[in-house]
C-alpha positions, -999 to +999 in steps of 0.1 A: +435-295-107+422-307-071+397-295-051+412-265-033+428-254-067+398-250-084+384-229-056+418-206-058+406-198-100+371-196-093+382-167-068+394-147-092+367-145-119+347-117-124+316-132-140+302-164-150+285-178-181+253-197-180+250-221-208+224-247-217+234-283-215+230-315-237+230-348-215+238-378-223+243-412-205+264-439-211+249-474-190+273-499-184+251-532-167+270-568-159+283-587-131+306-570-109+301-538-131+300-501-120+284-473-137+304-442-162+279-419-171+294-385-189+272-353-191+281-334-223+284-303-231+306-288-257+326-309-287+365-303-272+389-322-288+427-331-273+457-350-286+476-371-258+497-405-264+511-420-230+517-452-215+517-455-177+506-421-171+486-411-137+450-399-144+462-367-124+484-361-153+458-368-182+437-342-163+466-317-163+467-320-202+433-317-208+431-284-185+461-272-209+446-278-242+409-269-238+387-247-214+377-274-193+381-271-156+382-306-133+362-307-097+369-337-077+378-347-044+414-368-040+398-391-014+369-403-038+392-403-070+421-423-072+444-398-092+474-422-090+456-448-114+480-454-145+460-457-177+471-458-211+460-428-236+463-434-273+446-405-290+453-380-319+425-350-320+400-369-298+370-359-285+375-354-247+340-372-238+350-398-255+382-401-240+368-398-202+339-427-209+375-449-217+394-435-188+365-442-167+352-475-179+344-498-156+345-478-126+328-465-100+335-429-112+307-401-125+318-373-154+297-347-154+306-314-177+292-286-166+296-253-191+333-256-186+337-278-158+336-310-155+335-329-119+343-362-106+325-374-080+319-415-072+289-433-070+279-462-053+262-484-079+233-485-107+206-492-085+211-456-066+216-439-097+186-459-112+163-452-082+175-410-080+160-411-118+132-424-109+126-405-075+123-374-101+100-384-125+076-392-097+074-356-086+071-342-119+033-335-131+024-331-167-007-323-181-032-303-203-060-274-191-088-267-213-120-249-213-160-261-218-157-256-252-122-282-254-101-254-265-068-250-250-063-224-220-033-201-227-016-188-196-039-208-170-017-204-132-009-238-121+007-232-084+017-264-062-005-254-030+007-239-001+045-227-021+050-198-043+066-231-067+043-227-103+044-225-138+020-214-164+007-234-195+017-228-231-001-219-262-010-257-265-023-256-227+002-281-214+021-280-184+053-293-167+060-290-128+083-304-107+068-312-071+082-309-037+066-340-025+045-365-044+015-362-025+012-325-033-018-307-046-023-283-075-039-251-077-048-243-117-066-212-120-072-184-142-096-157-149-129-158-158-131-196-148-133-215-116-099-226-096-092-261-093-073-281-064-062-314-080-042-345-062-008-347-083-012-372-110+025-388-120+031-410-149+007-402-173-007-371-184-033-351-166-064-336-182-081-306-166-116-287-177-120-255-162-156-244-153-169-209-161-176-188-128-212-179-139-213-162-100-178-138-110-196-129-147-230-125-131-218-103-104-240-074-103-210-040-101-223-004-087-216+023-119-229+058-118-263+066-114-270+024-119-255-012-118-248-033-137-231-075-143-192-072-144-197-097-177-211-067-194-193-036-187-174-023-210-152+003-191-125-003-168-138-006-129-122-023-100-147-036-072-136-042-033-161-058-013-167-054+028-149-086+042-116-075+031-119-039+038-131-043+075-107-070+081-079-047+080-062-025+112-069+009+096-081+040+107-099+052+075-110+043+043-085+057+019-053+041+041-074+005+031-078+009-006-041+007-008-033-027-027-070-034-033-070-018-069-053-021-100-044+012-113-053+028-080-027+041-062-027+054-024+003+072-005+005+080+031+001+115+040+016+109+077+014+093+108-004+120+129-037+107+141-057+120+122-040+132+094-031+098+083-051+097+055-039+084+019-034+102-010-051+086-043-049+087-074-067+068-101-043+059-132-018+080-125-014+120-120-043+135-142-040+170-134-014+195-115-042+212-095-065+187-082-060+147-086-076+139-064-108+115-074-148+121-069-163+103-038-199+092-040-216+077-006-246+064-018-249+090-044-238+121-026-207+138-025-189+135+006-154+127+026-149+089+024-129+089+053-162+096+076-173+061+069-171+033+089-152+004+072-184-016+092-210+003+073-196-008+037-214-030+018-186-020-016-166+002-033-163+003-069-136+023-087-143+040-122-110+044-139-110+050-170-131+080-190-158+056-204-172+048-169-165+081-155-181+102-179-215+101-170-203+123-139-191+151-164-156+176-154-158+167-116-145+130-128-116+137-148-101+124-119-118+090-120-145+085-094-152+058-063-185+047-055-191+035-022-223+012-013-233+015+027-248-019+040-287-020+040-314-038+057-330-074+047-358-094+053-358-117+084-353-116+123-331-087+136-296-095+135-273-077+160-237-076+151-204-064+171-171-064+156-140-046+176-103-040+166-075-035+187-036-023+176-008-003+187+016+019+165+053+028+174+079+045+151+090+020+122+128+036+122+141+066+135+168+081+127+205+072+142+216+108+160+252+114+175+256+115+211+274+148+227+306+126+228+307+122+192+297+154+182+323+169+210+348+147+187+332+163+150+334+194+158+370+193+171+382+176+143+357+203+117+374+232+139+413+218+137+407+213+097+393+244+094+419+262+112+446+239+086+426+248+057+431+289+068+470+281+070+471+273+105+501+251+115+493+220+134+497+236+166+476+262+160+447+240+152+448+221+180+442+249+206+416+260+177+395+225+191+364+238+217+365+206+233+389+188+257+397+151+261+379+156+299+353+171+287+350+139+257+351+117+288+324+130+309+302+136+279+305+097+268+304+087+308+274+109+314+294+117+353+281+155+346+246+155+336+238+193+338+280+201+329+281+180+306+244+162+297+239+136+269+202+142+259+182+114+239+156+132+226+141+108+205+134+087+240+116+121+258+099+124+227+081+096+216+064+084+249+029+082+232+013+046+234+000+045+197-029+026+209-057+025+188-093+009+191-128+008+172-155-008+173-190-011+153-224-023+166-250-029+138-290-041+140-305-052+103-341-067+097-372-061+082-400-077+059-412-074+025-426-039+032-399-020+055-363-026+056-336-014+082-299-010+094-284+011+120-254+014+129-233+029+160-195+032+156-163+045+178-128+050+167-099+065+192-067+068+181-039+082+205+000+094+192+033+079+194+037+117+209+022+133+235-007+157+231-016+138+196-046+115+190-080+114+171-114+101+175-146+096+154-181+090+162-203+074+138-247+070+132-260+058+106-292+044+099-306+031+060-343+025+059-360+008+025-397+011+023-418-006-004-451+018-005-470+005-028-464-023-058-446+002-078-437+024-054-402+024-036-386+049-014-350+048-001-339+073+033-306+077+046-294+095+079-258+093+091-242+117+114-204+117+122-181+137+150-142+139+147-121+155+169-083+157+164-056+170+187-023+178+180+008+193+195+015+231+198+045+253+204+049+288+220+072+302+193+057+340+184+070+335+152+056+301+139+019+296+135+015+266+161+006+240+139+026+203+151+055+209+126+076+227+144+073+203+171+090+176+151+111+201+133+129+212+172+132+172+185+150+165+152+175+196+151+185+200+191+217+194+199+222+163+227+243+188+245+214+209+254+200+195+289+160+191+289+159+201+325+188+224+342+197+212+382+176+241+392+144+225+377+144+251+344+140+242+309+173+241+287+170+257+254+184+272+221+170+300+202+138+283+191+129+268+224+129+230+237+103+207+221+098+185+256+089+219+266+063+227+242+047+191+255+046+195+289+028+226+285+001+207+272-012+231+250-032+210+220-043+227+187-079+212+187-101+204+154-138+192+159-158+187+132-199+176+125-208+160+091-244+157+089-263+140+057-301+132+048-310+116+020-342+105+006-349+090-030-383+078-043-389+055-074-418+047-094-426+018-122-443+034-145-446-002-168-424-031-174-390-015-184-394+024-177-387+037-141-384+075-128-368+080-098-363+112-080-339+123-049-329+150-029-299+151-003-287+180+023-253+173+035-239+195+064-202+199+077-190+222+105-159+225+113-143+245+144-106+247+150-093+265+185-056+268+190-045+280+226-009+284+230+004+290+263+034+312+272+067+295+284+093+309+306+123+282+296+150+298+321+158+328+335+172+338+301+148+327+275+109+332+270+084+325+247+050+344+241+027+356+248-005+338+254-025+334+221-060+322+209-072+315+173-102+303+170-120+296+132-150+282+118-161+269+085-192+254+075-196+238+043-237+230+031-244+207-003-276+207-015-286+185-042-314+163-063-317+144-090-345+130-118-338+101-132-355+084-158-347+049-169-356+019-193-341-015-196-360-041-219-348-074-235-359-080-270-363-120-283-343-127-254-312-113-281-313-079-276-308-056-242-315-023-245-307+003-216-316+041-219-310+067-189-322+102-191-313+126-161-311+159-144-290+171-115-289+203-097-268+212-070-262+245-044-232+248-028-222+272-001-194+281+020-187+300+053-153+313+071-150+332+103-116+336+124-111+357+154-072+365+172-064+377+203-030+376+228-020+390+257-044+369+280-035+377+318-034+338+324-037+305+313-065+300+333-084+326+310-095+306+278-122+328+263-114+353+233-129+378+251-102+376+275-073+387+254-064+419+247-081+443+222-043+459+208-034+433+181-067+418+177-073+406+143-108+387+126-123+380+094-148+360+071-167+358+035-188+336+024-190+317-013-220+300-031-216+275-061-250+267-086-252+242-108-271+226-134-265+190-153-288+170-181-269+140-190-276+103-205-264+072-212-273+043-238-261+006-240-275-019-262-261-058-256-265-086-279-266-121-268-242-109-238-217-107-270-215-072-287-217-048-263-219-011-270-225+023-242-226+059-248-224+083-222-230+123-225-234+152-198-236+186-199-231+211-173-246+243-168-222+268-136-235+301-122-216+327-115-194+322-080-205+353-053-183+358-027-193+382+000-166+390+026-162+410+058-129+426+069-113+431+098-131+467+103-163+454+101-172+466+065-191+440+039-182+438+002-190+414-028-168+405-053-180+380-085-151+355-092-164+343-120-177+311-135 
């Protein structure tokens, strides 16, 4: 079978089998002597007896008595070439190396193929051997102690190429170039960049990273070195989290932490925060984890990426359960930067970036939906028992009117309407940028911290912006006495698209729900300078009103923590922390008069106010003393209390004589609707936690809390005026 043949049967099948393969090779070396080698596979045995027959003919046999397919190319082999074939149940291998003797002709079989290809002498086929094993590294990885490493990474550098050792340590890789470099690395030890060693066997010692096991990981209410924790925590530190083009913090967790999982709410400025969750889904209600800045409660996605010094993850229950029911959830720490000793040091850091849509969705155009709904209406009409006739005057659309729609010669007759295009004409443009001072001596330490973030919309009328202080001040009072103050201040405002629709509530969905459901066929302007519409409006419309649903909101904190020696090993600290957040939220929607036939209305103002206040302290008492240099013992003792409280107020009034007219008391009285209550949260905590460590060997914690809730009281006001109290309950 030639060339082209075999490409005619390979066609045709519908799977192929991937077999190992034995080699072998057959050397031939004298004067004036070619090479035969034959690559076997499988033990296939034939019977042929011929005199004078072409080698095209012996191939033709073997093809009919065994699976074997032949590959070769009529211009390198000469098919023509009588040979004589004595052989009775012979072994086709051995028949090719006699066919082939003495010629310039390779065999390979390969599964159930075998190809003939020619070669041009020993030397080439001696030097491509040898070419090979000069780019193949072999060696051994081992530890300090000479035992084997099992599953060490050795990567060629720069290429995803890489293999890993086996339970004997060793390694084989085969090398794109032989001057290439090799990365072995694995955890818990040191990585290694070695110069490719080929030829002999390469030994490697890894190194223990004393700095990775001696790395000093935030836990609650203490820290503690990664080499002796014994529950599960991820750590992320600043570089990499500041480095990247986000917005907040939650959107830059994502990929940063095993078993931590983050999911994009949206892309509205904003509201682009991710969703995370910690090992998986842990409850229906709320998954969503504790945040701890510094200790306190709080919305991680107020901070700075600038201000970070780390984040540590507690994942599993054993490191979370020192923070009781709220961390069923898991919980993340996060570590603000602080002062140190030395000159002032001023730092700047700025980030620029730009967002457009990553794929939008392919719409018809008004020609093509002209031709969908003609062909919908004639099948419809068929389907009722229309004859063909029938159906055809059953179509709303003619050929002419097909033609202008795809021609666009009759904008208002006939318009073609992109929406997408009118829509998304926001720049995406986003920009922050942090300015930081640090310094101090032994006695007083400082950081402060200004920071700016504006985000704008791929839409009109959508963007966000934050405002950030903070300042961390360390003082060192006395010998024994420490104290610790934090102050941080943050202002968000977010603005996003409204509509005049009296029966939607004016949040941006319907927005983006009209732009993706409006027919093409629906002009955004008429020739007369009015808006096109349908029954819920025109979204362009809604923009160029300019009417904004605006969020502004305060976060306030102040902490202070003071800590006292009281002999070597024993430490009480105590801290107190009063964390504010207002939040105001006015949404002014406009009227719109779309056409002569179609209005929206009329003018409406909501305006509401929240304010959330955390109050909160803690007594900690702790001891940490090694024994004979053997034994660690660590003992924590604590008590946290906490008061929580929460107001809501919201006022509505319409029927404002203008849009010029902006305060509620503006609108009308007739429909005017308002309301608020208030809720308060106590409670009380004792908890502990005990770890004893031998030799950095045997390790053993034990962590305990109990929790002690009040009564929730909520006291309300309705829209008459009149007060009542309800308790919820526990």
């Amino acid at each position: 079978m030639d060339f082209n043949s075999y490409k005619k049967v390979i066609s045709n099948c519908n799977h192929i089998v991937k077999v190992g393969m034995v080699s072998a090779y057959a050397l031939f070396l004298g004067a004036n002597t070619a090479l035969a080698s034959v690559t076997e596979y499988m033990d296939q045995k034939v019977s042929l007896k011929t005199q004078n027959c072409t080698i095209e003919s012996v191939i033709q046999q073997i093809e009919k008595q065994t699976d074997y397919l032949f590959v070769y190319d009529k211009n390198d082999v000469d098919v023509k070439r009588t040979v004589y074939v004595n052989g009775s149940n012979t072994d086709v291998i051995e028949l090719l190396k006699g066919i082939f003797a003495n010629t310039d002709i390779d065999c390979k079989v390969l599964g159930n193929n075998i190809t003939l290809s020619k070669i041009s002498n020993v030397a080439t086929r001696i030097a491509q051997q040898t070419r090979q094993e000069k780019k193949t590294a072999k060696g051994n990885v081992i530890d300090s102690t000479g035992e084997p490493v099992i599953g060490a990474s050795v990567v060629e550098q720069g290429t995803t190429n890489g293999t890993v050792t086996d339970i004997n340590g060793n390694f084989t890789l085969n090398l794109s170039t032989p001057n290439a470099k090799i990365e072995i690395s694995f955890i818990g030890y040191k990585t290694q960049v070695l110069t490719a060693q080929f030829g002999k066997q390469m030994a490697v010692k890894l190194v223990d990273d004393t700095e990775l096991l001696d790395e000093v990981v935030v836990v609650g209410y203490g820290s503690q070195k990664k080499v002796n924790m014994t529950g599960a925590v991820a750590t992320i530190d600043s570089k990499t989290l500041a480095s990247r083009p986000i917005s907040n913090i939650s959107q830059g967790l994502q990929g940063l932490a095993p078993g931590v999982t983050v999911t994009n709410a949206g892309g509205q400025p904003g509201q682009d925060t991710g969703k995370i969750l910690i090992r998986g889904l842990g409850s229906f209600n709320a998954s969503s984890p504790m945040v701890l800045i510094d200790g306190v409660e709080g919305d991680m996605n107020v901070v700075d990426p600038n201000d970070i010094e780390s984040i540590s993850v507690l994942k599993d229950a054993s490191s979370a359960a020192i923070y009781g029911s709220k961390a069923a959830n898991g919980v993340i720490l996060i570590t603000t930067k602080r002062g140190q000793s030395g000159k002032p040091n001023l730092t700047y850091s700025a980030l620029f970036g730009w967002s457009k849509p990553a794929d939008l969705m392919d719409r018809t155009n008004s020609a093509e939906l002209a031709e969908l709904t003609n062909e919908a209406e004639y099948w419809d009409a068929i389907s009722q028992g229309a004859s063909p006739e029938q159906a055809e005057k059953r179509k709303p659309y003619t050929q002419e009117d097909i033609r202008k729609y795809a021609e666009g010669s009759d904008p208002y007759g006939h318009p073609n309407t992109d929406w997408y295009d009118l829509f998304y004409t926001g720049s995406g443009f986003m920009n922050r940028h942090n300015i930081g001072m640090s310094g101090g001596s032994e006695w007083a330490k400082y950081r402060a911290s200004l920071g700016y973030v504006k985000q704008e919309g791929i839409v009109e009328n959508a963007s966000n912006r934050q405002f950030n202080v903070r300042t961390n001040l360390d003082l060192k009072l006395t010998e024994r006495l420490k104290s610790r103050i934090n102050l941080d201040f943050a202002n968000t405002l977010m603005k996003e698209p409204t509509d005049p629709i009296s029966w939607s509530n004016g949040d941006a969905y319907q927005v983006f729900r009209q732009v993706n459901r409006i027919s093409p066929m629906v002009p955004y302007k008429n020739e007369d300078g009015t808006y096109g519409a349908i029954a819920d409006g025109n979204p362009i419309a809604f923009q160029d009103l300019g009417s904004t649903g605006d969020t502004d909101k305060d976060y306030l904190n102040a902490f202070a923590e003071f800590s006292y020696d009281i002999w070597d090993g024993l430490k009480i600290t105590a801290n107190g922390s009063y964390n504010i957040v207002n939040r105001s939220y006015k949404l002014y929607r406009k009227d719109l008069q779309y056409n002569a036939n179609k209005y929206d209305g009329p003018i409406r103002l909501t305006k509401s106010h929240t304010k959330e206040i955390r109050r909160q302290g803690d007594i900690l008492l702790n001891y940490d003393k090694t024994f004979a240099q053997k034994h660690t013992v660590n003992a924590l003792a604590g008590f946290h209390t906490e008061l929580y409280s929460y107001e809501y107020d919201d006022a509505y009034r319409q029927d404002f004589p203008s849009s010029d007219v902006t305060d509620m008391n503006g609108g009308s009285v007739v429909g005017m609707r308002n309301s608020g209550y208030t809720r308060e949260l106590a409670m009380n905590s004792v908890f502990g936690r005990l770890k004893y460590n031998y030799m950095d060997k045997y390790l053993f914690e034990a962590n305990a809390r109990e929790v002690t809730v009040l009564p929730v009281l909520q006291k309300a006001t309705v829209g008459d005026g009149s007060p009542h109290s309800q308790v919820l309950g526990a």
